[in-house]
N, C-alpha and C positions, 0 to 999 in steps of 0.2 A: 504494500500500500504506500501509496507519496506521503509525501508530508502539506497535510491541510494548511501548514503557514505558508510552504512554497504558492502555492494557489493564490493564496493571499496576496502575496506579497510580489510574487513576479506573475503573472499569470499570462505576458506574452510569450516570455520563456515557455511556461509547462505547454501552450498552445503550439508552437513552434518546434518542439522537440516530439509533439505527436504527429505533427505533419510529417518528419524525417520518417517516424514510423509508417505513415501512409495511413493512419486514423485519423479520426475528430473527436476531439476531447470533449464533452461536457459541460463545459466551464460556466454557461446560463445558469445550470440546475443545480451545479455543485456551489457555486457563490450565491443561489437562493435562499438553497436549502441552511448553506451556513449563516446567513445573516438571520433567517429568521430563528433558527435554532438560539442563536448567541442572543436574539434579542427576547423569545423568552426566557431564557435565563438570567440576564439583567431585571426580566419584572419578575420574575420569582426572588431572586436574590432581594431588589429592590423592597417586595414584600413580605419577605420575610425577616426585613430590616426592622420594617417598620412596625408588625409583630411583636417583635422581640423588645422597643421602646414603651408599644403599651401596657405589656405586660408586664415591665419592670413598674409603671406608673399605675396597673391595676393595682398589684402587689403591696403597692407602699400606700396603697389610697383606701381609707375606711369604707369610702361611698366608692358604689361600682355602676358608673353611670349605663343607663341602659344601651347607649348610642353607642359606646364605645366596645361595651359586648356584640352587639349587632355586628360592629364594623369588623370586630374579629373572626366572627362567623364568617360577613363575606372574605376576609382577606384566606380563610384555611380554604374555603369551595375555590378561590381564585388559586391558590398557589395549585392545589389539587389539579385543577383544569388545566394550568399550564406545564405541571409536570407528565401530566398527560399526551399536550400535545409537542413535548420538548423530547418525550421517549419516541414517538410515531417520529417525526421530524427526524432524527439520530437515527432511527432505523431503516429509515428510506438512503440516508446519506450516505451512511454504512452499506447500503445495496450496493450504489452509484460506482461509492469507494472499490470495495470490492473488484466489480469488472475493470480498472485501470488497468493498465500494463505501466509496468517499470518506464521509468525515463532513458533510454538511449544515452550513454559516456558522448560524451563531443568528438572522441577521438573513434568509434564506433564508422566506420565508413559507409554511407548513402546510399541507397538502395530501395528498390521497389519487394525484392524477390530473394530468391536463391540463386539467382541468375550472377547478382551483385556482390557477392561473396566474394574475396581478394584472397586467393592464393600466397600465404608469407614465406611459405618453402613447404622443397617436394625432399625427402630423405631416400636414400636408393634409389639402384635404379630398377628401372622398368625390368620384370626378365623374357629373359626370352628361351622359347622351348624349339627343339626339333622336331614336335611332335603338335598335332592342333590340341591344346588345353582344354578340359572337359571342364561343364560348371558344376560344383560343389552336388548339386542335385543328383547329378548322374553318379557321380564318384561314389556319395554317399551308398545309394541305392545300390550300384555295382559291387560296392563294400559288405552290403547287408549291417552297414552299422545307421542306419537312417530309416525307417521305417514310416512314410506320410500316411498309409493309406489306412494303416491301425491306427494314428494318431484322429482320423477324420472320422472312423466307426469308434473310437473311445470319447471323441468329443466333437470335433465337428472340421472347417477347414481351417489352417491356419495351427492346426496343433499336431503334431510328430510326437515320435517316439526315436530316441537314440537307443544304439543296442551294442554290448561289446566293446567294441573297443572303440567305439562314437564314445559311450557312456562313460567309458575310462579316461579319453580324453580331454572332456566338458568336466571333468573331477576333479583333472588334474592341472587343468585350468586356473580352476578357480585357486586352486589351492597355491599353486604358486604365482599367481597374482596379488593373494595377499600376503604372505610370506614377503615381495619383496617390497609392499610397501608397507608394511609393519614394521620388519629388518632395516632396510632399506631407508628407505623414504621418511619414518617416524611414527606413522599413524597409529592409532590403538583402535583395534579389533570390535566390531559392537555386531552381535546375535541381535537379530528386531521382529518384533513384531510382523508379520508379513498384512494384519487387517487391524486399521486403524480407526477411529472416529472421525465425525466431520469437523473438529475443532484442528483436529490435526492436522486433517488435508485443507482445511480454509487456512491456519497460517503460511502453510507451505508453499500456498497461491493457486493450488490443484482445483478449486475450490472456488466461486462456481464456474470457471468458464471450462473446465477440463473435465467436468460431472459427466456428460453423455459420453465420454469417450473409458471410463473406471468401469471396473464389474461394482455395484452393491447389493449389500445383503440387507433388503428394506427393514425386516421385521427386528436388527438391531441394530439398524444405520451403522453399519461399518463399513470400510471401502476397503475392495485388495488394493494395495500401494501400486501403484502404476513404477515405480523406484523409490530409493533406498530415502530419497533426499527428503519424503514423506515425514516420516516417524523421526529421522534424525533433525530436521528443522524443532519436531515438535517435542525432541526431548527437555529442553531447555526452555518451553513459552513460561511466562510469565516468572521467568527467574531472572536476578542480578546476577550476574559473572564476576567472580574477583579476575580483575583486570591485568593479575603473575600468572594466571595458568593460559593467557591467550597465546599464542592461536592455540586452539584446539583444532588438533586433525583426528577424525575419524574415519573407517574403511569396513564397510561391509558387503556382504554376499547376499545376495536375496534374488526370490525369483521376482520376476514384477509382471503385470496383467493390464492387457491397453486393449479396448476393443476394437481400434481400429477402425473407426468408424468415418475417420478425416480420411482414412486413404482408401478406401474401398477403389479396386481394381488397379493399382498398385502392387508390384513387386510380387504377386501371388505364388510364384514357382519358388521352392525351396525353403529354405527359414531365414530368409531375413526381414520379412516384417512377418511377425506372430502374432499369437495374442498371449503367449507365459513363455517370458524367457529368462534366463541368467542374466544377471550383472552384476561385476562386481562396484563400487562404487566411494568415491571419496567426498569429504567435506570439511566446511573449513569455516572454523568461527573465529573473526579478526578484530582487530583494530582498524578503524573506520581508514586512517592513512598509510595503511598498510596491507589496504587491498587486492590493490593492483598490483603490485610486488608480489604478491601472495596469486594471485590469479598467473601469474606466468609461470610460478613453483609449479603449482598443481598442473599445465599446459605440463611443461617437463616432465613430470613423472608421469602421464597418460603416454606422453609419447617415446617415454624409454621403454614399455612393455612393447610397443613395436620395434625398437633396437635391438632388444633382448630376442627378441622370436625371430629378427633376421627374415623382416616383411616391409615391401616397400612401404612410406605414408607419406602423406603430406598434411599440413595446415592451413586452415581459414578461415581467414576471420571474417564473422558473420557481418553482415550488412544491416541496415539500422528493421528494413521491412523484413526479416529473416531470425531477426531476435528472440526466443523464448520470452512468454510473457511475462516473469521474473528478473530478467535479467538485461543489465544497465550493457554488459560486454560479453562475447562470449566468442569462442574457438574453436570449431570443429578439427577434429581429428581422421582423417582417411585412410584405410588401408587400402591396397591395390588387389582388386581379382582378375586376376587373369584368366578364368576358365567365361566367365561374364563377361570381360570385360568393362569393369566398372570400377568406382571409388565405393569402397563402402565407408559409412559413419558407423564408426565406433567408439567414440567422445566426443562428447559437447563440453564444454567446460566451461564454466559460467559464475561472472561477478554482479551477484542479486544485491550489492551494495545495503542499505539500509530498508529494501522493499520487505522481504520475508519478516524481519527483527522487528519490524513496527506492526503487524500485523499479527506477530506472536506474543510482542512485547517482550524481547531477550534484551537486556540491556548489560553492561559494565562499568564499573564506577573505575575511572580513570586513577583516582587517587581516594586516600581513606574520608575525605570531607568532602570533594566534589558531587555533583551532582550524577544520578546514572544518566548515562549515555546507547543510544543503541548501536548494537556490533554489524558488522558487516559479514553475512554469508555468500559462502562458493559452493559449488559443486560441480564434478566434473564426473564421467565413468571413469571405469579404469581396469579393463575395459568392458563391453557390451560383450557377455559371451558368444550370441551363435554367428555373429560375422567375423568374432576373430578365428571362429571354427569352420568359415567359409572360406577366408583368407590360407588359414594353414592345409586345407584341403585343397583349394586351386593353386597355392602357391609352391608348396611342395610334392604335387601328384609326379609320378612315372608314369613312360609310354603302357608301360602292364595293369596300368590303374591300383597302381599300389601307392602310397603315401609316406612319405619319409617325419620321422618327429621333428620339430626345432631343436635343438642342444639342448637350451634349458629347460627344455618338459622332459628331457629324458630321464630325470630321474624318480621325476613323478607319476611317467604313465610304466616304466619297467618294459618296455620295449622299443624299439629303432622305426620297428616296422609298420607301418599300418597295413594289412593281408585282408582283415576280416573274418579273421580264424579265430 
């Protein structure tokens, strides 16, 4: 959520920075809603000044004139009415507030699309085969470690089954993913909740504009986490931070559930767009001037796991119209298929600056007598399991449709070989 002073106070600005986005801000309904809300609050306040004098004057007075009882009556039905219409008033604004999207960084480069996206480097190179490169699909399927067609009779399209040594290798994935950024990197390990409440996913921002695209479970308003960034935003709502333990980095495993509803006919072959996949995922609780610093950390460690696996990528930085709706800056991360021939996204990595923290209320007190301050959240994958599982199958297939491991999974999946045996 912005900040309702900014509104206030520059509100060409907040106008201007929604056009980069390629929306229309609000800004009639949100400065109605706020002046009238502030002004009944000034007559509640006002009246309940003036309450509080006559009944220090009832109090001290023998005679209790009838007029002035009267007047008290109307002033409780008055203060009543107006806090009546100061909570409707706040609840509509709160709607309003809500669907915002994050403000665009200045430095965020201009854009309608995905089209606008700026390429900041490609790492490796392109490879090239003796042989035409088959897409993950095929491979999979040729392997017997990929399984669509039970995944579609166990639930429907868009859900697989891995088998063997698929299943060995999404395990073993994961597991040295986080390994090196726990070891590695620093972050500490968090087991979550996989189904959260809607307080969790409204401050996360999931919340309403990302509703139709969540599974829920109506009858206990719970939502499966669409990602990790869910439950970990909302570990912390409504706490102060002692402001020696920041940043806090956290990294977790979780499946995550999207129904896919924005991309329908889209990607449909194979698993890269699903509806329950793997991720693993990183986050990052800051200091407000120490965001952006902190946003190229986490950039860097999303894209040494493609170092490490010895897979081409590249980076881009997202364009203002291409933004997640959370987020002020943000950085895709690409791997290279070669059997598809495509980029696949396998990290977004994203500086939600003060939008998440004001809508959870996380704040930190800079110093022991300062005032609390709210902190700035990141998130980035780290990375998205089934396209790094698309990449190490197109990227390291043989003409025999056998599949070679990376190094550094070797020692986690216990074999060289991908066969399917």
């Amino acid at each position: 959520m912005i900040d309702i002073e900014l509104i206030r106070e520059k509100p060409e600005f907040v106008i201007q920075s929604f056009k980069r986005r390629g929306k229309e801000f609000p800004l009639a309904e949100i400065s109605d809603l706020d002046q009238r809300r502030r002004a009944a609050i000034a007559e509640m306040d006002s009246l309940r000044s003036r309450r509080n004098v006559v009944s220090k004057d009832l109090g001290r007075s023998k005679d209790k004139p009838a007029e002035l009882i009267e007047e008290m009556r109307n002033v409780g039905s008055q203060i009543k009415d107006l806090e009546e219409k100061e909570r409707a008033i706040s609840g509509r604004l709160k709607q309003v507030m809500l669907d915002v999207p994050n403000l665009p960084n200045e430095s965020s480069p201009d854009g309608p699309d995905e089209n606008s996206n700026v390429v900041i480097r490609t790492v490796g190179g392109i490879p090239k085969f003796d042989f035409n490169p088959k897409p993950h699909w095929e491979i999979g399927e040729n392997l017997g470690i990929i399984d669509f067609q039970r995944g579609v009779k166990l639930a429907k399209t868009r859900f697989y089954l891995l088998k063997g040594q698929g299943a060995r290798l999404q395990r073993a994935l994961i597991s040295w993913m986080l390994d090196l950024h726990t070891e590695k990197h620093g972050y500490s390990e968090l087991y979550l909740p996989y189904m959260v409440n809607r307080d969790t996913v409204t401050a996360s921002s999931h919340l309403p504009h990302f509703e139709e695209n969540m599974y829920h479970d109506a009858e206990d308003d719970l939502f499966m986490i669409p990602t990790a960034e869910a439950p970990v935003t909302g570990m912390f709502r409504d706490e102060i931070l002692d402001a020696e333990t920041l940043p806090l980095k956290f990294v977790s495993h979780t499946p995550c559930w999207r129904r896919e509803k924005f991309s329908a006919g889209r990607d449909t072959r194979g698993i890269k767009r699903v509806h329950q996949f793997d991720k693993v995922e990183m986050y990052k609780f800051v200091e407000p001037d120490k965001s952006y610093e902190e946003l190229e950390l986490l950039l860097n460690d999303a894209e040494e796991v493609c170092v490490e696996l010895g897979i081409p990528h590249r980076v881009l930085e997202l364009c203002t119209g291409d933004l997640g709706f959370a987020a002020a800056k943000s950085y895709d991360v690409e791997m290279w298929g070669p059997g598809a021939q495509e980029w696949l996204e396998v990290s977004s990595c994203s500086n939600c600056t003060d939008f998440q923290s004001r809508r959870a209320a996380i704040r930190y007190k800079p110093s022991e007598n300062s005032r609390p301050k709210l902190v700035h959240t990141l998130n980035g994958s780290g990375l998205a399991v089934p396209r790094v599982m698309i990449a190490i199958l197109e990227n390291y297939q043989l003409p025999d449709g056998t599949v070679k491991i990376p190094e550094a999974l070797k020692p986690y999946v216990g074999f060289d070989l991908m066969t399917g045996d």
